[in-house]
Each structure stands twice: as structure tokens, then as C-alpha cells.
PyMOL Python script that loads the backbone (N, CA, C, O; Angstrom):
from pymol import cmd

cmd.read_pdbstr("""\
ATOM      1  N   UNK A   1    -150.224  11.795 -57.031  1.00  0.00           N
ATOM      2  CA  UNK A   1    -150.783  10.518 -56.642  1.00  0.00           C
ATOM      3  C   UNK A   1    -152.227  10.447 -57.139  1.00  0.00           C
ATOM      4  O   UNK A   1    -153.024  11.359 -56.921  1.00  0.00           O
ATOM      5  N   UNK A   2    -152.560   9.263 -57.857  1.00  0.00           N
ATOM      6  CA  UNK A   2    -153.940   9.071 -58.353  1.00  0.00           C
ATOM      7  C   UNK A   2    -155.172   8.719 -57.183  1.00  0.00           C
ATOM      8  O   UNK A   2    -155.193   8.034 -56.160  1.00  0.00           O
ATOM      9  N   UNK A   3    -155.971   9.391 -57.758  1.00  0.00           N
ATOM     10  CA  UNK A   3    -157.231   8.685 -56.482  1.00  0.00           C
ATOM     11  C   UNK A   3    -157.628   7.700 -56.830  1.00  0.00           C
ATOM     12  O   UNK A   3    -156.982   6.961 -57.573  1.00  0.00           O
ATOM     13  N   UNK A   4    -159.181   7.344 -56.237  1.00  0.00           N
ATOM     14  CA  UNK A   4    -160.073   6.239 -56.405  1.00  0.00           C
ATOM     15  C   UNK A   4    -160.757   6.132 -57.564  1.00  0.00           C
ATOM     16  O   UNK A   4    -161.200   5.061 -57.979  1.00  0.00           O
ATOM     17  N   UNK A   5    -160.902   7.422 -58.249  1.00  0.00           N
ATOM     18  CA  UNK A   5    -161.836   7.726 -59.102  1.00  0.00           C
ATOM     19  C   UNK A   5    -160.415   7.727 -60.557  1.00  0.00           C
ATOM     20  O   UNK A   5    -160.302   6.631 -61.107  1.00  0.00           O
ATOM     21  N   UNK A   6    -160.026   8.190 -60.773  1.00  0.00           N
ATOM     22  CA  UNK A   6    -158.846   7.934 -61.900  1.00  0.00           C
ATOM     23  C   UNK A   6    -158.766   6.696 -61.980  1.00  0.00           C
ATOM     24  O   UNK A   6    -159.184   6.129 -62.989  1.00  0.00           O
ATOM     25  N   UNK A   7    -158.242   6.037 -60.994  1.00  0.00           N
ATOM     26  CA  UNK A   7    -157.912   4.757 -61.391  1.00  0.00           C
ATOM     27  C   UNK A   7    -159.212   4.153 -61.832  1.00  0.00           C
ATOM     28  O   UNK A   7    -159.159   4.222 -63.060  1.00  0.00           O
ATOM     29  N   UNK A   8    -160.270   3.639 -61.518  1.00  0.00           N
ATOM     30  CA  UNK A   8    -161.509   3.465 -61.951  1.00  0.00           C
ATOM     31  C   UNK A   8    -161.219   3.777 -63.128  1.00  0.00           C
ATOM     32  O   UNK A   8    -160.739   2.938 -63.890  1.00  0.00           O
ATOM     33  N   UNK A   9    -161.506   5.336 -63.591  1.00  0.00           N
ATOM     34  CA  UNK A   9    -161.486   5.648 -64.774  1.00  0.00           C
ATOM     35  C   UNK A   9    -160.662   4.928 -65.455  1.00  0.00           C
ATOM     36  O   UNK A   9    -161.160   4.357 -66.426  1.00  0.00           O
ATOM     37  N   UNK A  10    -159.394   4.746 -65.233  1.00  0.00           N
ATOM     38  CA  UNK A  10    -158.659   4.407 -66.169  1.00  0.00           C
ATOM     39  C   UNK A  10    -158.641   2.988 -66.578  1.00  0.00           C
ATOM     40  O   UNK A  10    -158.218   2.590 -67.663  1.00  0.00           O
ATOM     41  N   UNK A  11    -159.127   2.255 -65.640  1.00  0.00           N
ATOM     42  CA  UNK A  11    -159.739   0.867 -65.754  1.00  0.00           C
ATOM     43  C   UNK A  11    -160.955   0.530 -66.393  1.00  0.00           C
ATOM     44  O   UNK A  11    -161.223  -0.638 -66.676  1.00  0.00           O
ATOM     45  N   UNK A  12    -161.777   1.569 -66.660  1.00  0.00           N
ATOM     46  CA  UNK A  12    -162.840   1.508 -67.223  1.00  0.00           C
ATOM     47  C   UNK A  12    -162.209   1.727 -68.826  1.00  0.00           C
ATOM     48  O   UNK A  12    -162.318   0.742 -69.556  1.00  0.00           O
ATOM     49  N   UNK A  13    -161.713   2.665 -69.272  1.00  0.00           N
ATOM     50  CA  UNK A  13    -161.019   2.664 -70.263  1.00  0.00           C
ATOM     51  C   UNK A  13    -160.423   1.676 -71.080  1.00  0.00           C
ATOM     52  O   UNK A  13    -160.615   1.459 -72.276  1.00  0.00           O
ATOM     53  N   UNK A  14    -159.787   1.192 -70.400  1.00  0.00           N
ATOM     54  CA  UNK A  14    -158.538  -0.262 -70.862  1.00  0.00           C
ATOM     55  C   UNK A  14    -159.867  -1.372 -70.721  1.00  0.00           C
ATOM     56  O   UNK A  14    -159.529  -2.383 -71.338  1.00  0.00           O
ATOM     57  N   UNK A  15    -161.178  -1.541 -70.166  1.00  0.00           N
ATOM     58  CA  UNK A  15    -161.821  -2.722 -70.332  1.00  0.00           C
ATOM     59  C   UNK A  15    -162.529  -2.605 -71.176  1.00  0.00           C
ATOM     60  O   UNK A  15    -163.054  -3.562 -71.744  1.00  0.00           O
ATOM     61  N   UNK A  16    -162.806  -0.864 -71.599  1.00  0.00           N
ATOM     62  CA  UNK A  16    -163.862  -0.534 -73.257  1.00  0.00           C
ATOM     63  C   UNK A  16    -162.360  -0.507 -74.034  1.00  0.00           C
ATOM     64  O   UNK A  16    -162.633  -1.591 -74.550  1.00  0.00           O
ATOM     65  N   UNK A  17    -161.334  -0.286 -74.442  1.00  0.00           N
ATOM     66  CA  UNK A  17    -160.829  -0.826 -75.372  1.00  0.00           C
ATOM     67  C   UNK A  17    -160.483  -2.397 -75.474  1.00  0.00           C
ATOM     68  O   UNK A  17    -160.146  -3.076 -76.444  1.00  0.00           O
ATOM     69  N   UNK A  18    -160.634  -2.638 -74.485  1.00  0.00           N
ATOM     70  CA  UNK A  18    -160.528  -4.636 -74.896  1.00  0.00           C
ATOM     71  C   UNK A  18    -162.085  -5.085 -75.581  1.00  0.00           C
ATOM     72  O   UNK A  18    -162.350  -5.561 -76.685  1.00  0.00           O
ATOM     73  N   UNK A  19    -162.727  -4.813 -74.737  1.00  0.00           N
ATOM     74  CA  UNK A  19    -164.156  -4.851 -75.121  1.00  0.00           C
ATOM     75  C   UNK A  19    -164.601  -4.216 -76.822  1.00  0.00           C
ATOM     76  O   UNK A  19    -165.506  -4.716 -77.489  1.00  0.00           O
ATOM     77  N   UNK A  20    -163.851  -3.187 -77.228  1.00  0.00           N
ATOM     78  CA  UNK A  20    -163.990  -2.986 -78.463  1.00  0.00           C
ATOM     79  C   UNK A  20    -163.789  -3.505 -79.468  1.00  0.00           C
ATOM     80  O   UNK A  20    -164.538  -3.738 -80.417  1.00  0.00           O
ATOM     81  N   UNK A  21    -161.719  -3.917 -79.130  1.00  0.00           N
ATOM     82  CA  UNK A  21    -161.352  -4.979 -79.955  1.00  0.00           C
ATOM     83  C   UNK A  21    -161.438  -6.079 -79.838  1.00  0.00           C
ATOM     84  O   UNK A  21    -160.752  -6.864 -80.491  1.00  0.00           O
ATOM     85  N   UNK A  22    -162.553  -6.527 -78.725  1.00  0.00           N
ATOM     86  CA  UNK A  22    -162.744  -8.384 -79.280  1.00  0.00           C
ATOM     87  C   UNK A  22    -164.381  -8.011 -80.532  1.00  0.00           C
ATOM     88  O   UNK A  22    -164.811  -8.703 -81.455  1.00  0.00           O
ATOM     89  N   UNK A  23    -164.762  -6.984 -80.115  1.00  0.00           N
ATOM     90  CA  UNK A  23    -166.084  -7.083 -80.970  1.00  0.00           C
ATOM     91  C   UNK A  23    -165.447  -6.613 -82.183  1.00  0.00           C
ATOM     92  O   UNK A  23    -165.805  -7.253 -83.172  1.00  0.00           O
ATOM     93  N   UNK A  24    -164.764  -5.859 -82.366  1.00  0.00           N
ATOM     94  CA  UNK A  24    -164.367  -5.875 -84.022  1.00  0.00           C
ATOM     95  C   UNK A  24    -163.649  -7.429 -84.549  1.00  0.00           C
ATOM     96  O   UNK A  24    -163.634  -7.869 -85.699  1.00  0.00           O
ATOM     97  N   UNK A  25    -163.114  -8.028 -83.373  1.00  0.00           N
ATOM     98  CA  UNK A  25    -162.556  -9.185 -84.254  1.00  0.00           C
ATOM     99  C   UNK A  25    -163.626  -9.915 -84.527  1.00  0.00           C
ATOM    100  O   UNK A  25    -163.839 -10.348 -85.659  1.00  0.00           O
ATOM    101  N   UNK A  26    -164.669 -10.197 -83.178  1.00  0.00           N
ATOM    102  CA  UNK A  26    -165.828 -10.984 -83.532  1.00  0.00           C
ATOM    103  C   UNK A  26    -166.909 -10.545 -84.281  1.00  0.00           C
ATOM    104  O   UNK A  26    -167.890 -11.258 -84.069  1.00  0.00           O
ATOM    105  N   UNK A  27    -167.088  -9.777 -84.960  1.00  0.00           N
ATOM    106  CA  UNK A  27    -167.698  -8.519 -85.568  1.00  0.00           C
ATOM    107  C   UNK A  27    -169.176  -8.569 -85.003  1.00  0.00           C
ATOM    108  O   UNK A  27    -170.204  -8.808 -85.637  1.00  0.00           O
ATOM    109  N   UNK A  28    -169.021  -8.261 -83.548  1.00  0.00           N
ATOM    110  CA  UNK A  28    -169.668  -8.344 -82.668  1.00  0.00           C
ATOM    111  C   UNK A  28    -170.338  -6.609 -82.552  1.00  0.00           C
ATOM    112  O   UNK A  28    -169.623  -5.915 -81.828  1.00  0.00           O
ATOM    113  N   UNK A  29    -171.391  -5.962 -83.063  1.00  0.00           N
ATOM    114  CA  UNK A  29    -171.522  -4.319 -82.870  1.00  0.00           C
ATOM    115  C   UNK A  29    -171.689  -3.967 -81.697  1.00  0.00           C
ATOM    116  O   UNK A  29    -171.128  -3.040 -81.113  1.00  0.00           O
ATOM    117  N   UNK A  30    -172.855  -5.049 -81.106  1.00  0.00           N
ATOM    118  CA  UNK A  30    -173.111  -4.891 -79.423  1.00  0.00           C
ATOM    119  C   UNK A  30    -172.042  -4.399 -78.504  1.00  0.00           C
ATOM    120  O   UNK A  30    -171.841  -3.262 -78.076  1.00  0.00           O
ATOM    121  N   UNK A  31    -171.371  -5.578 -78.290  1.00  0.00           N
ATOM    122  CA  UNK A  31    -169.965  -5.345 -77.671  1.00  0.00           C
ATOM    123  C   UNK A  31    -168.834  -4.626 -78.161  1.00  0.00           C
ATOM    124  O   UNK A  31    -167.891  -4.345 -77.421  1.00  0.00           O
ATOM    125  N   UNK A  32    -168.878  -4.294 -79.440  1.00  0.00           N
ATOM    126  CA  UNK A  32    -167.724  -2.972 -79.576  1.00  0.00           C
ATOM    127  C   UNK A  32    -168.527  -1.592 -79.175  1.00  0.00           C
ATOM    128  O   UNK A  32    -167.970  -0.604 -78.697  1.00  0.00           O
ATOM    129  N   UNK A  33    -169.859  -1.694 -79.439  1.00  0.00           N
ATOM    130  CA  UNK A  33    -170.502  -0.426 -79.153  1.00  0.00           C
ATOM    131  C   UNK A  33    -170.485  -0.472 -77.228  1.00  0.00           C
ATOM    132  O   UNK A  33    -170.169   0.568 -76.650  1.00  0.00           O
ATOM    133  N   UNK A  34    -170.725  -1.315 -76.670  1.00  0.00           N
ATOM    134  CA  UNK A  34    -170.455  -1.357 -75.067  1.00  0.00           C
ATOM    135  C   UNK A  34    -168.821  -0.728 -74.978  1.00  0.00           C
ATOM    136  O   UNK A  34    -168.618   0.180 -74.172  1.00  0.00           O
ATOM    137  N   UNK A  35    -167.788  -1.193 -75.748  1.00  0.00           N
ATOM    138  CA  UNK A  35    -166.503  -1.115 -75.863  1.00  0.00           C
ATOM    139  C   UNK A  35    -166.516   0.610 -75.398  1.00  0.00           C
ATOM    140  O   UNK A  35    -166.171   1.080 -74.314  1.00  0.00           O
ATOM    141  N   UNK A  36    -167.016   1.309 -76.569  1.00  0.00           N
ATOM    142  CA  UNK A  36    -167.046   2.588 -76.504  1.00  0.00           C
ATOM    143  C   UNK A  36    -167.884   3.489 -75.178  1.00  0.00           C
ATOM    144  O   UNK A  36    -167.609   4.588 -74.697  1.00  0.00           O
ATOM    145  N   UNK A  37    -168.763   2.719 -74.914  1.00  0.00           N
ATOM    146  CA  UNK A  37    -169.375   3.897 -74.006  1.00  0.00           C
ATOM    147  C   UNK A  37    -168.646   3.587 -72.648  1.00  0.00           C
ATOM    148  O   UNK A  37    -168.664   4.408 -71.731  1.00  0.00           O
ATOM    149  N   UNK A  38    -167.864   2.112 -72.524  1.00  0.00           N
ATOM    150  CA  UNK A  38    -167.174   2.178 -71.107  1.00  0.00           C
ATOM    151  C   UNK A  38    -166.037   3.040 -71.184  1.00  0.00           C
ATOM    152  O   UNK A  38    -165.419   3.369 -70.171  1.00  0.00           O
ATOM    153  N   UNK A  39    -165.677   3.486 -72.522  1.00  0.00           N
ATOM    154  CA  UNK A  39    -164.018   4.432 -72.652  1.00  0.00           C
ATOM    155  C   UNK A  39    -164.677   5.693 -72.371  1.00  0.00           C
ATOM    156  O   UNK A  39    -164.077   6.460 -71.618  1.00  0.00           O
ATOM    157  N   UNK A  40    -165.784   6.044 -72.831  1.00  0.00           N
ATOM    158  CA  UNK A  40    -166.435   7.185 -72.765  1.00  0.00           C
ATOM    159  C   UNK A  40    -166.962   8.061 -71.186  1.00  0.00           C
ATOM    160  O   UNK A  40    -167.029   9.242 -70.846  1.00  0.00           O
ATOM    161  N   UNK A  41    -167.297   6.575 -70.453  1.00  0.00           N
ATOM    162  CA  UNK A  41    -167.208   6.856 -69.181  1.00  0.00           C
ATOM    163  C   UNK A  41    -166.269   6.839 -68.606  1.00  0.00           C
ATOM    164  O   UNK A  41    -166.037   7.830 -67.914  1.00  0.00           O
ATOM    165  N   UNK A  42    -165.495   5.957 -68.612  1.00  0.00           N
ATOM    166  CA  UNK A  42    -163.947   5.906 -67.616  1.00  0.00           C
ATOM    167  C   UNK A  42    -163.236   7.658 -68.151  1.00  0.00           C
ATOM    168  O   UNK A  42    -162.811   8.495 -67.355  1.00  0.00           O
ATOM    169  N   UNK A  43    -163.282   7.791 -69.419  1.00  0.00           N
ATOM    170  CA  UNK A  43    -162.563   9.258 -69.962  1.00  0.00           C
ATOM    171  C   UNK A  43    -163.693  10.168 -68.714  1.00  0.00           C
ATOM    172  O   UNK A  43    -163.005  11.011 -68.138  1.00  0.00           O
ATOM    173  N   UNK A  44    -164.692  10.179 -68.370  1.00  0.00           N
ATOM    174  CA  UNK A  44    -165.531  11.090 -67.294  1.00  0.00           C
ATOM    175  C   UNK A  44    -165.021  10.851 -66.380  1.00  0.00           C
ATOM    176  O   UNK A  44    -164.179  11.623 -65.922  1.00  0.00           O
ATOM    177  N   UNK A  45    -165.319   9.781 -65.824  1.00  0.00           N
ATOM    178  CA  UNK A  45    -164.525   9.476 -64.124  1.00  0.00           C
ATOM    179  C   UNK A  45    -163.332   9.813 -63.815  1.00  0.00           C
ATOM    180  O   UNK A  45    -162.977  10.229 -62.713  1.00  0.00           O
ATOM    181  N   UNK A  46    -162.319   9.573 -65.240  1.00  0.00           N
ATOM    182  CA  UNK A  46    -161.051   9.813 -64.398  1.00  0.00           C
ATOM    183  C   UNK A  46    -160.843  11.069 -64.769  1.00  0.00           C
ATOM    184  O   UNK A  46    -159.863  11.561 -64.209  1.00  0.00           O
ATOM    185  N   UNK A  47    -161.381  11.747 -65.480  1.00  0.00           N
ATOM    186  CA  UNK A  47    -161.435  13.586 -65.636  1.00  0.00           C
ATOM    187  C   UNK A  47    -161.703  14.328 -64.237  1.00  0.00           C
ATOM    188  O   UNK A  47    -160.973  15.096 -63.610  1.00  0.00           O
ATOM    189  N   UNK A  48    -163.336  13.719 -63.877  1.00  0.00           N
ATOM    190  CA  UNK A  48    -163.245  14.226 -62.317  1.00  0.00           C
ATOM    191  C   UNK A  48    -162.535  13.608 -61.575  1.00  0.00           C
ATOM    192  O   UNK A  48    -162.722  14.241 -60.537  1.00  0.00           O
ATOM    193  N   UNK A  49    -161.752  12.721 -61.290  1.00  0.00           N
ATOM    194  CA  UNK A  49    -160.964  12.458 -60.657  1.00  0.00           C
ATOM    195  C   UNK A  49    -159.812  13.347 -60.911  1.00  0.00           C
ATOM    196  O   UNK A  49    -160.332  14.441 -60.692  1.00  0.00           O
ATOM    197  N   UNK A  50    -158.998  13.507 -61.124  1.00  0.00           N
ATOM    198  CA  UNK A  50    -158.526  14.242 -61.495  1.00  0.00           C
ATOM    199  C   UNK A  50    -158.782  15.615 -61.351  1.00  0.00           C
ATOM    200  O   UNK A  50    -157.825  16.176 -60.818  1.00  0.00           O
ATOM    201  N   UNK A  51    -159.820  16.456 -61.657  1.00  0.00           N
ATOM    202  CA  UNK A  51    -160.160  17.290 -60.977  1.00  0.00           C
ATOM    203  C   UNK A  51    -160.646  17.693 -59.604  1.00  0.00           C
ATOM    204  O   UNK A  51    -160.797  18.814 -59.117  1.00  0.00           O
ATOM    205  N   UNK A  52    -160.889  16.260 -59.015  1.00  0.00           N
ATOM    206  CA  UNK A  52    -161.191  16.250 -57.644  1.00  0.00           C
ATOM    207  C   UNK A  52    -159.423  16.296 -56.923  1.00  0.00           C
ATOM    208  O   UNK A  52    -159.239  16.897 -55.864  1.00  0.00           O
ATOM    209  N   UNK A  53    -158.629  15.820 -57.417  1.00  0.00           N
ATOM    210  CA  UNK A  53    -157.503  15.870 -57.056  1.00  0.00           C
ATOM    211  C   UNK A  53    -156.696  17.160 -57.184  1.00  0.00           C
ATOM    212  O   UNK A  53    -155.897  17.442 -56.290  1.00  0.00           O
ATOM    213  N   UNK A  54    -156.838  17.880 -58.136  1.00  0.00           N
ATOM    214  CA  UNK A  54    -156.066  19.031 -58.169  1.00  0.00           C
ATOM    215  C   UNK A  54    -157.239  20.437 -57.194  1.00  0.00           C
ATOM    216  O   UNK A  54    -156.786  21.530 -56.855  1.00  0.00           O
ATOM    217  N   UNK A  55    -158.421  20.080 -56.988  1.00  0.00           N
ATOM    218  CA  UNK A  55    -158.545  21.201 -56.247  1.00  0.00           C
ATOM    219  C   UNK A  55    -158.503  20.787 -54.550  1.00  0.00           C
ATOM    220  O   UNK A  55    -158.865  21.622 -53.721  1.00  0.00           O
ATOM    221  N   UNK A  56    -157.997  19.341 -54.112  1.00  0.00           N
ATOM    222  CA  UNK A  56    -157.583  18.865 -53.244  1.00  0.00           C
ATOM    223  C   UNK A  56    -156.194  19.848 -52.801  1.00  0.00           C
ATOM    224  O   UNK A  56    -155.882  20.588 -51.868  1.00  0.00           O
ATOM    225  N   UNK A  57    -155.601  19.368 -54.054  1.00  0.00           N
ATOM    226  CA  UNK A  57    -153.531  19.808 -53.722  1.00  0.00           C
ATOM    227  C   UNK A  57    -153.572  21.603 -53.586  1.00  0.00           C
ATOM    228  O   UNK A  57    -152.670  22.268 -53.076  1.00  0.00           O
ATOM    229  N   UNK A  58    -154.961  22.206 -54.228  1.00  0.00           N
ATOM    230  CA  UNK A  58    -155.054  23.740 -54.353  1.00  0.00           C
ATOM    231  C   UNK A  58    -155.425  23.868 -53.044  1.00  0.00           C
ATOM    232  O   UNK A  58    -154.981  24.893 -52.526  1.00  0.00           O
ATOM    233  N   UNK A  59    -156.080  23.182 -52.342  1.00  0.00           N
ATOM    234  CA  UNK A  59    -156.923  23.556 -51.017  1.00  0.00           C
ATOM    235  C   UNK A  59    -155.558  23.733 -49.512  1.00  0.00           C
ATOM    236  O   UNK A  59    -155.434  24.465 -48.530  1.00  0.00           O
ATOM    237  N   UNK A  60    -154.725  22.497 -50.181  1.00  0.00           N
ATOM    238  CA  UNK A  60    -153.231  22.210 -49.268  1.00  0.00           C
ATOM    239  C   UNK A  60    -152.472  23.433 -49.696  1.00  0.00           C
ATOM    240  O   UNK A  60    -151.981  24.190 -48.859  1.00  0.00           O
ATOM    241  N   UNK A  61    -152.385  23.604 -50.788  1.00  0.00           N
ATOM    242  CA  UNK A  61    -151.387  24.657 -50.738  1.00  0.00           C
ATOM    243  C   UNK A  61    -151.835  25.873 -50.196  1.00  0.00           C
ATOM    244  O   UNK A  61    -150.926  26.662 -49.940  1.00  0.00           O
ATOM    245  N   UNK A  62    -152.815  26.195 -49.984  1.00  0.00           N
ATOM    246  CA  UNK A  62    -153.566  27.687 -49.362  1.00  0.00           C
ATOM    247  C   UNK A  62    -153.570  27.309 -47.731  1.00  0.00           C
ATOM    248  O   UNK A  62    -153.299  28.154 -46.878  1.00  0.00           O
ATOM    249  N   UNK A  63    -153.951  25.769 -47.381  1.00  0.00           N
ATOM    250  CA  UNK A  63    -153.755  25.779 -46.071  1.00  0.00           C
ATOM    251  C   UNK A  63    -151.994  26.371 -45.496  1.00  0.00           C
ATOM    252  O   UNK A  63    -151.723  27.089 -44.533  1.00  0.00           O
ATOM    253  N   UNK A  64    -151.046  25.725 -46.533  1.00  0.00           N
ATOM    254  CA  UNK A  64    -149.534  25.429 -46.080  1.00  0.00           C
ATOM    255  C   UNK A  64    -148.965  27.051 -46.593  1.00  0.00           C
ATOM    256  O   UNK A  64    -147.764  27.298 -46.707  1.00  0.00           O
ATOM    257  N   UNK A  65    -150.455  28.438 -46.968  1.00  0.00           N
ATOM    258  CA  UNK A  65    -149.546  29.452 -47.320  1.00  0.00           C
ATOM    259  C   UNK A  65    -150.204  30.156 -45.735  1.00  0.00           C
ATOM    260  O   UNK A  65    -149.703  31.040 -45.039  1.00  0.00           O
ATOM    261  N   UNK A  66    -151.155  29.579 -45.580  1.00  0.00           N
ATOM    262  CA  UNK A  66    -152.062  30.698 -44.314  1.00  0.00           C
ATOM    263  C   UNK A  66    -151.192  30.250 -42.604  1.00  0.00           C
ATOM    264  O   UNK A  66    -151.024  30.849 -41.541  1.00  0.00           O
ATOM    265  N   UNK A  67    -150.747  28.581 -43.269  1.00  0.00           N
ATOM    266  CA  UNK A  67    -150.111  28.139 -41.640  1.00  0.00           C
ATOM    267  C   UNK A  67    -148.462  28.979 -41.752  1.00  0.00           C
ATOM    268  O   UNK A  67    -147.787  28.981 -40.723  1.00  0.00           O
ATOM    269  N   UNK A  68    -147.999  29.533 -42.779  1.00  0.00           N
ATOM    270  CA  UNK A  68    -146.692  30.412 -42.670  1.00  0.00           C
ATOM    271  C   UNK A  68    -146.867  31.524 -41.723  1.00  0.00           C
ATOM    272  O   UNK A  68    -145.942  32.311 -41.518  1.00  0.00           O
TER     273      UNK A  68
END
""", "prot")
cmd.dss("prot")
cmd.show_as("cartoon", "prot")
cmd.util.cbc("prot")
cmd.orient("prot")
């Protein structure tokens, strides 16, 4: 299951690739260069997300080996 932060990320992603390809159609540099640094961040956010999530499910599974 995704968190708060993935999804973000991954929304940040999909709005720097829209954002990229309207500035290449409009041959807009500003806004394809914005394009890129929002993919660049969302690729961060949803990395730690993601890593915030798997040492979540690591923390459960050590609780669910110590409650045996």
C-alpha cells in the first residue's frame, strides 16, 4: 500500500512530465526546464516514501516475530 509521500511523488512526476511536454511543444525552456525539476523531485519524494514504507512493514514484521 502506497503512502502520502509516493503518491505526491508520483504526482509530482506526471505534472513535470506534462509540464515538459507542453514546453517542448510551446518551445517554452522555462517551463520544460520547471517540467524537469518537478520529475526530479517527485523521483525524491516518492523514493522516501517508499523507503519510509518499507522500514515501516520491517518494523511490523519484528513486532509480529517478538509477539510469537
Amino acid at each position: 500500500m502506497w503512502n502520502r509521500d509516493e503518491v505526491k511523488g508520483r504526482a509530482d512526476r506526471v505534472k513535470g512530465q506534462m509540464k515538459e511536454s507542453a514546453g517542448k511543444i510551446s518551445n517554452d525552456e522555462r517551463l520544460r526546464n520547471e517540467g524537469v525539476a518537478d520529475q526530479a523531485a517527485g523521483r525524491v519524494e516518492e523514493g522516501f516514501g517508499r523507503g519510509r514504507r518499507k522500514i515501516g512493514n520491517a518494523i511490523k514484521d519484528v513486532g509480529k516475530k517478538i509477539g510469537r
